[in-house]
VOBA-1610 file (N, C-alpha, C; in pm, whole numbers, padded with zeros to 5 digits, always signed):
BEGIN
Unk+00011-01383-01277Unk-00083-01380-01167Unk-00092-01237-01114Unk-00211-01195-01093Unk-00217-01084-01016Unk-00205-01068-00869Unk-00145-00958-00823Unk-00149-00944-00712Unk-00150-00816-00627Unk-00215-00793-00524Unk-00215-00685-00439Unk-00107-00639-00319Unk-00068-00525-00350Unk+00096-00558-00272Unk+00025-00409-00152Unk+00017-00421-00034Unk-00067-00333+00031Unk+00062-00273+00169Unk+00103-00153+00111Unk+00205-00074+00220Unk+00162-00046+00339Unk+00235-00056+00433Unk+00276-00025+00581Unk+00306+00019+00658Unk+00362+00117+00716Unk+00434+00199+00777Unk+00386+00187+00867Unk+00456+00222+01005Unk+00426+00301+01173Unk+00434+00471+01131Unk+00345+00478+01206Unk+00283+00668+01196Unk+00379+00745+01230Unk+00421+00806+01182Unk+00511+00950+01191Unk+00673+00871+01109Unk+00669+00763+01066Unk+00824+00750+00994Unk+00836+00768+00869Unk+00690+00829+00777Unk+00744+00883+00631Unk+00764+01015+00671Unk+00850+01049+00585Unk+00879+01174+00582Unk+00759+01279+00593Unk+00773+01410+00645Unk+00670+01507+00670Unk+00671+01568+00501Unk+00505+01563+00535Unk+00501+01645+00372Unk+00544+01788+00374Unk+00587+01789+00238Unk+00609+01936+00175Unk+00741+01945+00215Unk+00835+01874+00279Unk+00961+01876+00324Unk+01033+01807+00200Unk+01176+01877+00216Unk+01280+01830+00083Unk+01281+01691+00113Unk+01286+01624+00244Unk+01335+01472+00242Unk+01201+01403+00159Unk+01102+01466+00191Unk+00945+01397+00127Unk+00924+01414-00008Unk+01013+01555-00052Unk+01020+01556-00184Unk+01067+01446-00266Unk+01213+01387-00164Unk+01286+01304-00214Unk+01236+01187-00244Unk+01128+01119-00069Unk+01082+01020-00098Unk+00930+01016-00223Unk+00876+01034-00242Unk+00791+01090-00352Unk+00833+01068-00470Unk+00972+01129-00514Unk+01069+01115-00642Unk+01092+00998-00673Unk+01151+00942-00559Unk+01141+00788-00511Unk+01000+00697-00580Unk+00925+00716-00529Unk+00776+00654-00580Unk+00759+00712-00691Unk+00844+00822-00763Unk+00794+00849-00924Unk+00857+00758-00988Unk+01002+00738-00976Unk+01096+00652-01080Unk+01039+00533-01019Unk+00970+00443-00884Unk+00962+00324-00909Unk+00866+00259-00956Unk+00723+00388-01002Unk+00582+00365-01091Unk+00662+00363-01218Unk+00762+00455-01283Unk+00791+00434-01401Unk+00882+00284-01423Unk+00954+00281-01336Unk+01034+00176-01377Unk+00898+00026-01373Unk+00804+00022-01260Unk+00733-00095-01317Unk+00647-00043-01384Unk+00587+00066-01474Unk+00549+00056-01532Unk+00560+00021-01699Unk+00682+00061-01687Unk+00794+00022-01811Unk+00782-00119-01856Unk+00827-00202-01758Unk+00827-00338-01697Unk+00670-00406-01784Unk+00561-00314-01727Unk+00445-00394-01797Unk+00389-00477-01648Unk+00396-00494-01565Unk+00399-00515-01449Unk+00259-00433-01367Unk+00260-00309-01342Unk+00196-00183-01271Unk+00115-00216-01331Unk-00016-00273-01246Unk-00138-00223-01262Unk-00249-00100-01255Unk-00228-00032-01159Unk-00260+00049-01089Unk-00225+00052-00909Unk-00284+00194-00849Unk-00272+00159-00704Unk-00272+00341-00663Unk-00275+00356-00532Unk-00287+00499-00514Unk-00270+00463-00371Unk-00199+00573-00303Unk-00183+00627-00143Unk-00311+00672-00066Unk-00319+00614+00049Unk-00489+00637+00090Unk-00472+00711+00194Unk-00599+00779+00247Unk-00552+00900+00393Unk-00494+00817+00491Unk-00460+00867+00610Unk-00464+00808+00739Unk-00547+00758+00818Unk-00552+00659+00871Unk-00674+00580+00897Unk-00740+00678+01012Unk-00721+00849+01064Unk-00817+00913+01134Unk-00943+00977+01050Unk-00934+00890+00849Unk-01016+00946+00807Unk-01126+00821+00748Unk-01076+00705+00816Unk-01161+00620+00780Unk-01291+00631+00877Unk-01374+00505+00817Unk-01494+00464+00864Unk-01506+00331+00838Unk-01563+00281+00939Unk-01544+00106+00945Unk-01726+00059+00946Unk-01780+00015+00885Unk-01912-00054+00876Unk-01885-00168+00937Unk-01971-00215+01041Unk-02029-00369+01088Unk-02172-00380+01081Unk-02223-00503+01061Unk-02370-00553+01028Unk-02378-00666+01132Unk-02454-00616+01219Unk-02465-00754+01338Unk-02631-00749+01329Unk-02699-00905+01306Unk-02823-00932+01268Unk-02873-00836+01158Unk-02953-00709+01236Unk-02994-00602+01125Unk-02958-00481+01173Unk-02853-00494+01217Unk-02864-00384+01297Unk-02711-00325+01190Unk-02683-00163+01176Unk-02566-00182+01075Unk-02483-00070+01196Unk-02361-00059+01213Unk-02335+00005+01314Unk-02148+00061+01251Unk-02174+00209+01239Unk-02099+00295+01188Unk-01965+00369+01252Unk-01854+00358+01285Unk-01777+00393+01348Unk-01664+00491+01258Unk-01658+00618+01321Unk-01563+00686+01212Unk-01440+00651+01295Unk-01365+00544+01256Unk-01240+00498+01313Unk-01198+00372+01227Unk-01063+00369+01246Unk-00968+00240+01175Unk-01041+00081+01216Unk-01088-00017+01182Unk-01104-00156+01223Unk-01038-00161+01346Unk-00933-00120+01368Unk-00819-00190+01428Unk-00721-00107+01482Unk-00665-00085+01598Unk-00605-00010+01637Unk-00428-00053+01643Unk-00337-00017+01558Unk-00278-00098+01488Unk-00089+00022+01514Unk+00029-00086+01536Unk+00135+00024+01549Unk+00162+00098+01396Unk+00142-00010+01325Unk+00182-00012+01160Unk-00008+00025+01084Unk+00029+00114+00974Unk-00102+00188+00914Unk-00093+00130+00801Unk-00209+00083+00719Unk-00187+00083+00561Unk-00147+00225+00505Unk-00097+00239+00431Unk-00081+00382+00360Unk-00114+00403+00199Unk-00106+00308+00127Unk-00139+00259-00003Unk-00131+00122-00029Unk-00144+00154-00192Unk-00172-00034-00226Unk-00143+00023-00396Unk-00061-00101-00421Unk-00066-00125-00546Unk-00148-00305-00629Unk-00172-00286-00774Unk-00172-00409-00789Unk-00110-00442-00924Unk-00044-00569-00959Unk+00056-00576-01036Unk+00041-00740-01079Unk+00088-00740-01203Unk+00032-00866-01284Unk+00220-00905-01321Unk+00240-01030-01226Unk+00353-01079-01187Unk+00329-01223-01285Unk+00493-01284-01270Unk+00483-01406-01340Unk+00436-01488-01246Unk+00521-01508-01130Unk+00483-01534-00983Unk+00537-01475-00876Unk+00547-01566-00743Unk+00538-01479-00582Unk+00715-01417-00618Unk+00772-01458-00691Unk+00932-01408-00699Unk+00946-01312-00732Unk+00912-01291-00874Unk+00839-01184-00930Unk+00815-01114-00850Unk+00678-01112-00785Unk+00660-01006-00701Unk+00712-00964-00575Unk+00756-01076-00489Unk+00846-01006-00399Unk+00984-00904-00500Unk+00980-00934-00575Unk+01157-00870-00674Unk+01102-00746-00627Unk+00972-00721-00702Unk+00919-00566-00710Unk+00854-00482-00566Unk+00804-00597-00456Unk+00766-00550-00344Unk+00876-00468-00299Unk+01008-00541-00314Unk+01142-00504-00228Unk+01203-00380-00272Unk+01136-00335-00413Unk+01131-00204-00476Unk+01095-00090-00421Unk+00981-00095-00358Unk+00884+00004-00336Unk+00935+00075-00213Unk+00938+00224-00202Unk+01033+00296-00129Unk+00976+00250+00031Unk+00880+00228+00076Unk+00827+00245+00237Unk+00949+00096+00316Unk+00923-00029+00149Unk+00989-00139+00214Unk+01109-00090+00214Unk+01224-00032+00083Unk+01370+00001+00034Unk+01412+00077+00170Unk+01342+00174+00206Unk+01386+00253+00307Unk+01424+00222+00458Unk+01325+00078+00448Unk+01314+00056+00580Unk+01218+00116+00680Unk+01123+00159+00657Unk+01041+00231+00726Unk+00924+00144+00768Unk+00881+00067+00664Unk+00771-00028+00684Unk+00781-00147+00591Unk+00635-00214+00594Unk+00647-00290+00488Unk+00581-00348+00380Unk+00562-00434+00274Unk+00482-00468+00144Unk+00416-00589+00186Unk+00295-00613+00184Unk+00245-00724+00236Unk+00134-00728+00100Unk+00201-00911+00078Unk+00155-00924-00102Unk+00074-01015-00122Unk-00056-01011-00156Unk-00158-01100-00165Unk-00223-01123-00306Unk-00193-01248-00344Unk-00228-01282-00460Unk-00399-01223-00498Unk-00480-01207-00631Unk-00598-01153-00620Unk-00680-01306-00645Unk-00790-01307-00605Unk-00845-01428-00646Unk-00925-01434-00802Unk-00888-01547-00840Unk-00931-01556-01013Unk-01034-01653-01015Unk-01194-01575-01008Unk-01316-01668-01044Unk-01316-01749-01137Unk-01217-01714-01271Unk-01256-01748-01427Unk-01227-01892-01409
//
């Protein structure tokens, strides 16, 4: 089953970039793409800006109305997303509990199966 495993954090608890500890955590997220990718597992997935670079679309009647801001004003940020082709939810929690933001304790993996039209 596939699934979307979508990271978490509260703002300012990953490490500051370009810093040795960020180096570390980073290194961190290299060996745990290789290790599920090894696995056969890793679908893809990538780290996204901070939500001061989003933009949120709403459509009320016809009217379409553009806000350069997060949905949601939120303590915890998405920060990335992976997606990963699990046997099931065990499976994937095994590998959620992998991923450095949850391992560290900083934030967390919130895992949503993908939906299958076929």
């Amino acid at each position: 089953m596939k699934y979307v495993f979508i990271l978490v954090a509260k703002s300012g608890t990953e490490p500051a970039f370009g810093t040795d500890e960020w180096k570390e955590y980073a290194a961190e997220y290299g060996r745990f793409n290789e290790d599920a990718a090894k696995a056969g597992v890793l679908q893809g997935g990538d780290p996204i800006q901070p939500p001061v670079s989003s933009t949120t679309v709403r459509v009320a009647g016809e009217g379409v109305k553009i806000v350069n801001a997060p949905f949601a004003e939120l303590a915890e940020q998405i920060i990335g997303y992976y997606v990963f082709e699990c046997a099931d939810l065990n499976d994937a929690t095994y590998w959620a509990a992998k991923i450095p933001v949850a391992a560290r304790g900083i934030g967390a993996v919130e895992i949503r199966p993908v939906v299958d039209f076929s």
